[in-house]
Structure formats: structure tokens, C-alpha cells
Backbone as XML, in Angstrom:
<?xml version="1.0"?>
<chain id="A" units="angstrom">
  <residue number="1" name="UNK">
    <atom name="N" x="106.746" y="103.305" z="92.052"/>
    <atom name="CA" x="105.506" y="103.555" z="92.769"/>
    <atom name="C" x="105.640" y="103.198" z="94.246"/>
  </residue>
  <residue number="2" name="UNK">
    <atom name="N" x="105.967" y="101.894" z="94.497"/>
    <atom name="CA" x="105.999" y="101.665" z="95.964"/>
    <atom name="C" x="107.003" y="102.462" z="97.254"/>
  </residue>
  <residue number="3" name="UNK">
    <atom name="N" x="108.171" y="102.951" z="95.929"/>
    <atom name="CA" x="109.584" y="103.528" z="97.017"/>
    <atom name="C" x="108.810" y="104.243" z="97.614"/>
  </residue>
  <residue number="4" name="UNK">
    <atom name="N" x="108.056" y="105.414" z="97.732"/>
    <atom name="CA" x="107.088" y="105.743" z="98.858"/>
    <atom name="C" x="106.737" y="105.346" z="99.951"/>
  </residue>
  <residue number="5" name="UNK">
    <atom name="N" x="106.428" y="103.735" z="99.491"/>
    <atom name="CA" x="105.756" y="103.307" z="100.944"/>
    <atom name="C" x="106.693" y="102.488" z="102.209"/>
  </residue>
  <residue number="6" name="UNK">
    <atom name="N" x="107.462" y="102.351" z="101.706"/>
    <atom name="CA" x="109.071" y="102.081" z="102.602"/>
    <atom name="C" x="110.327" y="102.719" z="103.407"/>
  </residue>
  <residue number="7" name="UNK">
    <atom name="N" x="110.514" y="102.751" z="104.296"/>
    <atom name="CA" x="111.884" y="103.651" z="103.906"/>
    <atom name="C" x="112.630" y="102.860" z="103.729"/>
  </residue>
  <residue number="8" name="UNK">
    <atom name="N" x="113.694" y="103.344" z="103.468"/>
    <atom name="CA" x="115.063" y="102.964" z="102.713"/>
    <atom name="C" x="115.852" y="101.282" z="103.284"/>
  </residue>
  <residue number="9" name="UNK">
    <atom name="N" x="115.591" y="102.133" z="104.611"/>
    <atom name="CA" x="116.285" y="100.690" z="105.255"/>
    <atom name="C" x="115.675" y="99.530" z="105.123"/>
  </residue>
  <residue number="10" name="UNK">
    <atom name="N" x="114.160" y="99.741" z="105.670"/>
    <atom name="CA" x="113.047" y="98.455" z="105.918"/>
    <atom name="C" x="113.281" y="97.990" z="104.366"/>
  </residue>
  <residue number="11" name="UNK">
    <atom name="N" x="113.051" y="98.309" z="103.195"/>
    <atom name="CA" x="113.052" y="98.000" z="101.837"/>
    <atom name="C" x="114.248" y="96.850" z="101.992"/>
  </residue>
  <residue number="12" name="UNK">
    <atom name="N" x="115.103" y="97.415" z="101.982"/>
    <atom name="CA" x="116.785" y="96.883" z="101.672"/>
    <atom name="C" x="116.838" y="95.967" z="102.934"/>
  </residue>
  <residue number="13" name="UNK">
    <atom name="N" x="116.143" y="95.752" z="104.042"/>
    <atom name="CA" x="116.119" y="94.312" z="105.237"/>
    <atom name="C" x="114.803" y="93.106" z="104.263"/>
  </residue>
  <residue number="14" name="UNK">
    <atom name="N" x="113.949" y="93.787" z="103.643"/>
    <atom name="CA" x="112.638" y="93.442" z="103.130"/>
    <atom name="C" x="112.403" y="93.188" z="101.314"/>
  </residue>
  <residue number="15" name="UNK">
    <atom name="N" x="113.827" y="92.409" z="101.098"/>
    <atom name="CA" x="113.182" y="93.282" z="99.336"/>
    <atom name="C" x="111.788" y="92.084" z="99.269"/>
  </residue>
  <residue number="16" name="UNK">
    <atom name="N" x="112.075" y="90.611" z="99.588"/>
    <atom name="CA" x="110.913" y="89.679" z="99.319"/>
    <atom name="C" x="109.245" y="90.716" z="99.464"/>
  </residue>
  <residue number="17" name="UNK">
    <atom name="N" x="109.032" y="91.218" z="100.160"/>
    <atom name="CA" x="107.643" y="92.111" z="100.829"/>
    <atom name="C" x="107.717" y="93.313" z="99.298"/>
  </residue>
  <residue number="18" name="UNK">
    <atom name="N" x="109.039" y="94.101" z="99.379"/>
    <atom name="CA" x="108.908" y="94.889" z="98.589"/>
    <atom name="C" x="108.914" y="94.681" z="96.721"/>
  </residue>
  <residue number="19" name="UNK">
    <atom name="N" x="109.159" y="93.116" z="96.447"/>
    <atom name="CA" x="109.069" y="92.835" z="95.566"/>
    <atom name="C" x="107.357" y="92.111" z="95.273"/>
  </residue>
  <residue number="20" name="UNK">
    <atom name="N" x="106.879" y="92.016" z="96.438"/>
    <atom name="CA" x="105.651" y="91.406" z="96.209"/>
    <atom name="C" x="104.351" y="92.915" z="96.490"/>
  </residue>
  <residue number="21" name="UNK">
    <atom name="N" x="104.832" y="93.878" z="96.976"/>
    <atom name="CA" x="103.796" y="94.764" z="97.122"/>
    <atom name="C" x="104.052" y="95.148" z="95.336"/>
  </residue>
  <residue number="22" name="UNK">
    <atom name="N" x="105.217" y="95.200" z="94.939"/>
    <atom name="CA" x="105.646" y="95.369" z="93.209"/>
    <atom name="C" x="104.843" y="95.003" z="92.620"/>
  </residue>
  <residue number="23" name="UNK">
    <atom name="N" x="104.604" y="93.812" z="92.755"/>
    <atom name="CA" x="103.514" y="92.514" z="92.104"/>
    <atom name="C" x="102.340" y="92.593" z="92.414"/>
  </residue>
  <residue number="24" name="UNK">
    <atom name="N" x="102.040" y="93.251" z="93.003"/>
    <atom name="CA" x="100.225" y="93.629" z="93.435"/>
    <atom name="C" x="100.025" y="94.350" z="92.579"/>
  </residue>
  <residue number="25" name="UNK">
    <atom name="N" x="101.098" y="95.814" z="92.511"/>
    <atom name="CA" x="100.623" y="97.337" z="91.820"/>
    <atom name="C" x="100.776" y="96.767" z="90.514"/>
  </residue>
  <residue number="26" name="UNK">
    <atom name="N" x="101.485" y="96.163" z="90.223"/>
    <atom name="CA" x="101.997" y="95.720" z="88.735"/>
    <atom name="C" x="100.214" y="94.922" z="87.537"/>
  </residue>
  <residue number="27" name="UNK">
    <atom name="N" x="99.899" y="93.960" z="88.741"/>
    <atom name="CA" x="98.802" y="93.268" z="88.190"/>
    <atom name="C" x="97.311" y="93.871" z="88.531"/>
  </residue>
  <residue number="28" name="UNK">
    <atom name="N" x="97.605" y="95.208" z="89.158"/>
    <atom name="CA" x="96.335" y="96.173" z="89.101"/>
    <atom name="C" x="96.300" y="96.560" z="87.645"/>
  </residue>
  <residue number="29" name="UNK">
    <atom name="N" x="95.305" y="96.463" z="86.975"/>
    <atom name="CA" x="94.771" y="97.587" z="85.612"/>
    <atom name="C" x="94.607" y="98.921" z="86.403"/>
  </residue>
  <residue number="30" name="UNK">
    <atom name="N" x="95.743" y="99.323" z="85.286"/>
    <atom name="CA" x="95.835" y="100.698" z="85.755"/>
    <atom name="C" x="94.306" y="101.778" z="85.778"/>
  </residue>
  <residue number="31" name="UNK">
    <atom name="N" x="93.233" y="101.340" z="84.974"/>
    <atom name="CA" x="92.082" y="102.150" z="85.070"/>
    <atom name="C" x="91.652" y="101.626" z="86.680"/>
  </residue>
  <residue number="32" name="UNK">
    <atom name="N" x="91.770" y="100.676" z="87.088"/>
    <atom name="CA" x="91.108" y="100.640" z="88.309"/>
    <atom name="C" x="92.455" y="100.698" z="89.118"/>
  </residue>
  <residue number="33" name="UNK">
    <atom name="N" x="93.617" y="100.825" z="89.116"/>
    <atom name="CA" x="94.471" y="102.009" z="89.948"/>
    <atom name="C" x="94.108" y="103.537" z="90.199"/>
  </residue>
  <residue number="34" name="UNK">
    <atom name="N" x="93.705" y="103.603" z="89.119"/>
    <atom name="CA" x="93.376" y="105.242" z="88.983"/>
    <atom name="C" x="92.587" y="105.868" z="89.833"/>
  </residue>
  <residue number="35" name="UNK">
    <atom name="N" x="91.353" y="104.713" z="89.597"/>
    <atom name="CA" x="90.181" y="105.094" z="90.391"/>
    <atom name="C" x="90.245" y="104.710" z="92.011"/>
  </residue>
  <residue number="36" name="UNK">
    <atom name="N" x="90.664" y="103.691" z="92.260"/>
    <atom name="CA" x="91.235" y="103.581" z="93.708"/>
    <atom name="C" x="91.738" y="105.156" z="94.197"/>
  </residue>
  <residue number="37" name="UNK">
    <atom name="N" x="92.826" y="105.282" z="93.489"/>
    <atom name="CA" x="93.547" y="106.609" z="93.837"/>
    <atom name="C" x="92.415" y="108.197" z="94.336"/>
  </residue>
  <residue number="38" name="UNK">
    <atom name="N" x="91.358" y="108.037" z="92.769"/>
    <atom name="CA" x="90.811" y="108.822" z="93.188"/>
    <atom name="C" x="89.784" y="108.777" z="94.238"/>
  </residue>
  <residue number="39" name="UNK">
    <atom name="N" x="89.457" y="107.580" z="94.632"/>
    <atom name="CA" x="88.265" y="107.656" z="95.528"/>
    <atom name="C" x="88.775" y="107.665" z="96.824"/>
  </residue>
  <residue number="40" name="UNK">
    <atom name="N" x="90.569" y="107.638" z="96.845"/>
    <atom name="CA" x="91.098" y="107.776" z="98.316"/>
    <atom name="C" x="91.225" y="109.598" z="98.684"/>
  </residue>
  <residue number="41" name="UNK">
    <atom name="N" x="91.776" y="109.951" z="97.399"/>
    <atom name="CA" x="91.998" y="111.570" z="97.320"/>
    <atom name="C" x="90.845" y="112.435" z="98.086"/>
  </residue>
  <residue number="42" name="UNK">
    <atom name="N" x="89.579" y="111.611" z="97.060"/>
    <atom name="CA" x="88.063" y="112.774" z="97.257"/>
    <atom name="C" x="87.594" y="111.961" z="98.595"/>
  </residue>
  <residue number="43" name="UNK">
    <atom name="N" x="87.685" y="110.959" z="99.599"/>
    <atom name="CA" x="87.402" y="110.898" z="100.872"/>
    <atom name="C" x="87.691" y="111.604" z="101.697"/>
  </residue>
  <residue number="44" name="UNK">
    <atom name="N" x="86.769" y="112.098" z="102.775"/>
    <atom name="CA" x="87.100" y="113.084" z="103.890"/>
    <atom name="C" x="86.418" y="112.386" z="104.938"/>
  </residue>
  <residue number="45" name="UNK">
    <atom name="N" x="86.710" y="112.017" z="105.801"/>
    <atom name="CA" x="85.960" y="111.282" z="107.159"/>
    <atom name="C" x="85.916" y="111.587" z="108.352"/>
  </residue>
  <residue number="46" name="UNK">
    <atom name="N" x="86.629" y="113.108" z="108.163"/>
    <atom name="CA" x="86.727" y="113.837" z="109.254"/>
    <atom name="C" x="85.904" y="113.958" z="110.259"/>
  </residue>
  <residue number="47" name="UNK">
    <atom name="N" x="84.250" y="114.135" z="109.449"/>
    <atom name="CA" x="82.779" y="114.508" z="110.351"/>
    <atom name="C" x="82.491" y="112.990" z="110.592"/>
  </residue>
  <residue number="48" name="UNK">
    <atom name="N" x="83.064" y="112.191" z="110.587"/>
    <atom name="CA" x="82.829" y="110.597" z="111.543"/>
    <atom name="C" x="83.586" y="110.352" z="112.718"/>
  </residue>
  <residue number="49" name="UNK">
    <atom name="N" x="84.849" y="111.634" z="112.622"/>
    <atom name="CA" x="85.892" y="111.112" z="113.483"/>
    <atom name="C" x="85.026" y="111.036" z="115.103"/>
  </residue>
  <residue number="50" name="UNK">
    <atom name="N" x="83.912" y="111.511" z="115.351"/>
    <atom name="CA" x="83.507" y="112.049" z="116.873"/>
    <atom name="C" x="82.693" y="110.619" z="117.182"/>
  </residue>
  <residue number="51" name="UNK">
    <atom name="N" x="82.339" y="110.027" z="116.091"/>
    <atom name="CA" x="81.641" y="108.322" z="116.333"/>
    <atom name="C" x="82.474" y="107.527" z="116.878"/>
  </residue>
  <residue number="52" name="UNK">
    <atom name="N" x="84.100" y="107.705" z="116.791"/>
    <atom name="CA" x="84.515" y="106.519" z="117.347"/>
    <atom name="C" x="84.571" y="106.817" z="119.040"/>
  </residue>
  <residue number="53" name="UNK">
    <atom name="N" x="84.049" y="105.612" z="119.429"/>
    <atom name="CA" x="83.439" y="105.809" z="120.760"/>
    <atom name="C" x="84.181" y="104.437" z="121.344"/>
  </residue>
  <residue number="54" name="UNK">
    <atom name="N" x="85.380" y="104.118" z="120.820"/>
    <atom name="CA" x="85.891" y="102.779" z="121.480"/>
    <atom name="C" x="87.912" y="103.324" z="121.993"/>
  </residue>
  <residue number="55" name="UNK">
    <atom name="N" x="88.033" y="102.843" z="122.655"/>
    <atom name="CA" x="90.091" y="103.243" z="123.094"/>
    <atom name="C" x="90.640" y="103.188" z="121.503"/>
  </residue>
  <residue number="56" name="UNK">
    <atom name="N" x="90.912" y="103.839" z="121.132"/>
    <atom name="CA" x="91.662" y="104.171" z="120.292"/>
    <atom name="C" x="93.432" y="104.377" z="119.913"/>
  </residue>
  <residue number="57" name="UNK">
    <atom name="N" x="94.177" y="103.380" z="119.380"/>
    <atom name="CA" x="95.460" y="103.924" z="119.523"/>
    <atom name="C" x="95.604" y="104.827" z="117.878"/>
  </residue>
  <residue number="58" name="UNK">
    <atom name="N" x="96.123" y="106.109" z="117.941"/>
    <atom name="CA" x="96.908" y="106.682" z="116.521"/>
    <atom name="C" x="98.045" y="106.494" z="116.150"/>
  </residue>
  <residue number="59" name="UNK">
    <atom name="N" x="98.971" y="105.866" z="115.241"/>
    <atom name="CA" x="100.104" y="105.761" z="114.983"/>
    <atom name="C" x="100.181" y="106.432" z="113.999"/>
  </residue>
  <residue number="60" name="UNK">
    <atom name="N" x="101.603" y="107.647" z="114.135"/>
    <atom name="CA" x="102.152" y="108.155" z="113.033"/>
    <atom name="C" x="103.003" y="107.954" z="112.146"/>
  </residue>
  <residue number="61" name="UNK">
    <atom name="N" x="103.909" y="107.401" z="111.351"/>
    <atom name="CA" x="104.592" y="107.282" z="110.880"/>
    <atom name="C" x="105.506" y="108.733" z="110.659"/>
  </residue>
  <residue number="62" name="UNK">
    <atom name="N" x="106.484" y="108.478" z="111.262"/>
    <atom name="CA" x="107.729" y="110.182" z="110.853"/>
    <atom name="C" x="108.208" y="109.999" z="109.905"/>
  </residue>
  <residue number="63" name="UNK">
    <atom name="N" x="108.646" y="108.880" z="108.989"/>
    <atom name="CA" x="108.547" y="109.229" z="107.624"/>
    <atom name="C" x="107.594" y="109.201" z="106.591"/>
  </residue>
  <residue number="64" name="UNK">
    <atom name="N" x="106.423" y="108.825" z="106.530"/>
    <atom name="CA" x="105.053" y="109.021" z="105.867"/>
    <atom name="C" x="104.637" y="110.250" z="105.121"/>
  </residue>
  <residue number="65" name="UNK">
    <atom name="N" x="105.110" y="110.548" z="104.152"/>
    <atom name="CA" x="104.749" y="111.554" z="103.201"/>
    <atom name="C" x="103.592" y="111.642" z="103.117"/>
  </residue>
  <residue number="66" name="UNK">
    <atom name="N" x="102.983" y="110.442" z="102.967"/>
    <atom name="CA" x="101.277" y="110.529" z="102.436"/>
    <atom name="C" x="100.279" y="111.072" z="103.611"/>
  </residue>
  <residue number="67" name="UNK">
    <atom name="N" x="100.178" y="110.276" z="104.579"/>
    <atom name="CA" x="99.777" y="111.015" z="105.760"/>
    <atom name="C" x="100.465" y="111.219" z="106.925"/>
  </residue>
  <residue number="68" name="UNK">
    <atom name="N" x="101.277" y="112.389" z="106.817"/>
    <atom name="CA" x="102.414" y="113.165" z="107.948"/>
    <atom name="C" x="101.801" y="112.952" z="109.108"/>
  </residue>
  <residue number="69" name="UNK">
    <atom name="N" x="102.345" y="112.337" z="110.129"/>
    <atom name="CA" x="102.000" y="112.994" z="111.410"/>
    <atom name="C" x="101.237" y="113.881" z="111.812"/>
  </residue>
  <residue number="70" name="UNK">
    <atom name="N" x="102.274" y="115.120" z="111.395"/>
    <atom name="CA" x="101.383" y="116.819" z="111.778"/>
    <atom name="C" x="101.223" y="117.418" z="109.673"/>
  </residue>
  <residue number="71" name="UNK">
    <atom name="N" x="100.085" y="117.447" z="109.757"/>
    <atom name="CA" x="98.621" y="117.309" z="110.757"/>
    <atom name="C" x="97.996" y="116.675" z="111.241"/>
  </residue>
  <residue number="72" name="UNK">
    <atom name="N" x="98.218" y="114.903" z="110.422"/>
    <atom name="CA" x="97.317" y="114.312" z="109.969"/>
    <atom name="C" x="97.078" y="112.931" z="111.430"/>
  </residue>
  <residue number="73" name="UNK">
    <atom name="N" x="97.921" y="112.573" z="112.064"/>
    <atom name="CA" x="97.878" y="111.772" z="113.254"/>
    <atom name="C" x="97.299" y="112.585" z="114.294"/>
  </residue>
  <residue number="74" name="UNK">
    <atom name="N" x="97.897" y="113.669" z="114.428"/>
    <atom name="CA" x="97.873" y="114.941" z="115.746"/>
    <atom name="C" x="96.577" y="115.359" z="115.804"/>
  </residue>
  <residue number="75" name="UNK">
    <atom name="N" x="95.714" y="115.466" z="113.775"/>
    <atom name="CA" x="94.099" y="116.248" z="113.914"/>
    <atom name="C" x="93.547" y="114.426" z="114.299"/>
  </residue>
  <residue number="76" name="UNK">
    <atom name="N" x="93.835" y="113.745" z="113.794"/>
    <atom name="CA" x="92.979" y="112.096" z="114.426"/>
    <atom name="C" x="93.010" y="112.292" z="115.855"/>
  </residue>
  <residue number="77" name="UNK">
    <atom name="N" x="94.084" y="111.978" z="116.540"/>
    <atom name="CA" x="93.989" y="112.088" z="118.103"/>
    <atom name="C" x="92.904" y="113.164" z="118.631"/>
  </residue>
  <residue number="78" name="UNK">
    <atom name="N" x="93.633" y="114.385" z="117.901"/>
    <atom name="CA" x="92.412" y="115.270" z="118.700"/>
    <atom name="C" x="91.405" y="115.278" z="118.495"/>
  </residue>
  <residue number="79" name="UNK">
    <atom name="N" x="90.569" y="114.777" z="117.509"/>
    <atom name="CA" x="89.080" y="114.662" z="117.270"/>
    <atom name="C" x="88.538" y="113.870" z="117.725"/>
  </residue>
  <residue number="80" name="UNK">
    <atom name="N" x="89.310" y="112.178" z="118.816"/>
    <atom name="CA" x="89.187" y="111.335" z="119.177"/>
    <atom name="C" x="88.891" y="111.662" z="120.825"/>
  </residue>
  <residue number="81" name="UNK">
    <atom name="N" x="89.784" y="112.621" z="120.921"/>
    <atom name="CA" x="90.498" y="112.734" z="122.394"/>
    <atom name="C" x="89.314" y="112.226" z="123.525"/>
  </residue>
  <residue number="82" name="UNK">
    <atom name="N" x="88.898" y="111.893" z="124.467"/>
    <atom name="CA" x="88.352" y="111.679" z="125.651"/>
    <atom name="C" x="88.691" y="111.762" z="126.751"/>
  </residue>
  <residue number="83" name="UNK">
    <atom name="N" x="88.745" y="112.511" z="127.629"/>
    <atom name="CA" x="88.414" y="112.404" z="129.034"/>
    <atom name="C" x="87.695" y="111.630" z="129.973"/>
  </residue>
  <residue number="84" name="UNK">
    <atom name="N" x="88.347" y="110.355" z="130.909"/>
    <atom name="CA" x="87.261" y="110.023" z="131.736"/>
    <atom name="C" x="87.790" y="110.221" z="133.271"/>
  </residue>
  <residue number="85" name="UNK">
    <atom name="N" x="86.703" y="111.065" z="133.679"/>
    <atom name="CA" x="86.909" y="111.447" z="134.818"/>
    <atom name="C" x="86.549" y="110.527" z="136.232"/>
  </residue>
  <residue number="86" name="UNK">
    <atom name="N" x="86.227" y="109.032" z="135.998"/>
    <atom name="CA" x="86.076" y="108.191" z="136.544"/>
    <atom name="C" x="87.531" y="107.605" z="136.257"/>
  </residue>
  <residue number="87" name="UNK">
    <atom name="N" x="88.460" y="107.507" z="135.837"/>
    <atom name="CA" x="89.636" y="106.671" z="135.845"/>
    <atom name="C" x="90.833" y="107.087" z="136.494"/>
  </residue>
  <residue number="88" name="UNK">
    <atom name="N" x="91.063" y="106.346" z="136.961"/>
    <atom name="CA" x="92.499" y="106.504" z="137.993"/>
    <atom name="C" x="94.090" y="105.900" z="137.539"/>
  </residue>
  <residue number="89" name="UNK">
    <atom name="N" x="95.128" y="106.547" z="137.271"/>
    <atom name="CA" x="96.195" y="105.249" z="137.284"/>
    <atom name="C" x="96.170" y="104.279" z="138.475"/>
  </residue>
  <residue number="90" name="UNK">
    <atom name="N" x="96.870" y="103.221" z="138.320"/>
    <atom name="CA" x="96.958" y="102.528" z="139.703"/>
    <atom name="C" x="97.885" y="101.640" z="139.240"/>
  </residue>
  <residue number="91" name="UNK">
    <atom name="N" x="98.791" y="101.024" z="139.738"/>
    <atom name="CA" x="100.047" y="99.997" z="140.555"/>
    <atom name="C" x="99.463" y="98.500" z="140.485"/>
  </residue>
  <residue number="92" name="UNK">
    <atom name="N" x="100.149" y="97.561" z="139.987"/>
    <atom name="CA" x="99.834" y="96.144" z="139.792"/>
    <atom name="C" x="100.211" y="95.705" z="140.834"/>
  </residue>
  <residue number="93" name="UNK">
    <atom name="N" x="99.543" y="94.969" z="141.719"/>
    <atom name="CA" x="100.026" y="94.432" z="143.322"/>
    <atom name="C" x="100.952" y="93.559" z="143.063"/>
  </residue>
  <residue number="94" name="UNK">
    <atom name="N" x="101.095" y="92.984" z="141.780"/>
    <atom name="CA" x="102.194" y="92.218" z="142.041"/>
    <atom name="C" x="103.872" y="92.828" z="141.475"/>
  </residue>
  <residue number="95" name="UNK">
    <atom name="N" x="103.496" y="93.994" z="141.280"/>
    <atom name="CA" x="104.702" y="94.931" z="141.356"/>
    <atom name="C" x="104.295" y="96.389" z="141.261"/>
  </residue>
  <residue number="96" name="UNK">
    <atom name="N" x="104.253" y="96.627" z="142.823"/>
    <atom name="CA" x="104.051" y="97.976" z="142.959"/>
    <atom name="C" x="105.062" y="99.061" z="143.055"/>
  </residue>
  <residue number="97" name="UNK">
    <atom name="N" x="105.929" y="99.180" z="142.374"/>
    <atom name="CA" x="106.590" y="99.972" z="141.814"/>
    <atom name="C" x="107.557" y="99.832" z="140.308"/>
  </residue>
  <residue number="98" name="UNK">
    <atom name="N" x="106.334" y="99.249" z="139.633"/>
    <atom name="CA" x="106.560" y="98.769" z="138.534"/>
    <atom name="C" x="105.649" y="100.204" z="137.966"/>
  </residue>
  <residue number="99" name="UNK">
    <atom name="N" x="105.765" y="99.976" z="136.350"/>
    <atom name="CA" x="104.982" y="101.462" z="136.280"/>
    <atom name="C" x="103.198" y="101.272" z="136.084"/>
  </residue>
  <residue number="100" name="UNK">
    <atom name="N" x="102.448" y="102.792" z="135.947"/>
    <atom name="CA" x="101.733" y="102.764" z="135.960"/>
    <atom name="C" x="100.940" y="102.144" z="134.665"/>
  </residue>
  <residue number="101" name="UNK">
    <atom name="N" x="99.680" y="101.526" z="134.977"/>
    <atom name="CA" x="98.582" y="101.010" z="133.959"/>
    <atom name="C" x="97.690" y="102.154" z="133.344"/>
  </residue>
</chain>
């Protein structure tokens, strides 16, 4: 169940983590595994995505089967996206040619 949620390498630097996420799924009753599962499947939160009204970072995972990148990071960002046309980059005076903020 868990080889999914790892890749290969992190697992094999990590077995302590990957032997204890083991031990979580293991001491779930599987009827309330099930239902977890399904109430993640039948969620859609798409028509909330336009509420978040705070800086937002998206991280994708490139190996993430479950939620790929494209679509699934790329449609978050863009439903997030904002424009503010009041903001400027600008240069830290105490190193101005350090990069931009």
C-alpha cells in the first residue's frame, strides 16, 4: 500500500518513516480505510479554489501518481493565480545586486 507514497530512493534512505507509515495503514480497520478512501475519491473543491485569498505556494511532486503535477498542481495554481498591479520587484539595500524579492 504505501510503495506509492515514496519513491524508491527516499524509502531505502527512510525505511524507520516507511516502516511506521506501515504501522498506521496496518492498525486502520480496513472498513474505515475504505471509507477514508472513498470520501477522498468523491471530494471536488475545485469551486472553493477562487476563496483562497492569501500568497499561496503549489508544490508538485514529479513523481506523484496520485496527484500529477499536470493537471493537478498546474489547474491549483491557475485557479489561484493573482495579479497585483501595485507590486514591484525591488533589491535589498544591503545587497543590491543580490537577486530580486
Amino acid at each position: 500500500m504505501v510503495s506509492g507514497w515514496f519513491t524508491p530512493d527516499w524509502a531505502a534512505a527512510h525505511p524507520e518513516f516507511v516502516q511506521q507509515a506501515i504501522k498506521m495503514i496496518s492498525n486502520t480497520p480496513d472498513d474505515r480505510y475504505a471509507e477514508c478512501c472513498s470520501a477522498i475519491a468523491a471530494w471536488d473543491g475545485r469551486r472553493s479554489l477562487g476563496r483562497i485569498n492569501t500568497t499561496t505556494l503549489v508544490i508538485g511532486g514529479s513523481q506523484d501518481s496520485g496527484t500529477p503535477v499536470n493537471p493537478h498542481a498546474k489547474t491549483l495554481a491557475a485557479s489561484i493565480y493573482r495579479k497585483f498591479s501595485t507590486a514591484r520587484t525591488w533589491r535589498s539595500s544591503s545587497n543590491p545586486t543580490g537577486p530580486t524579492v
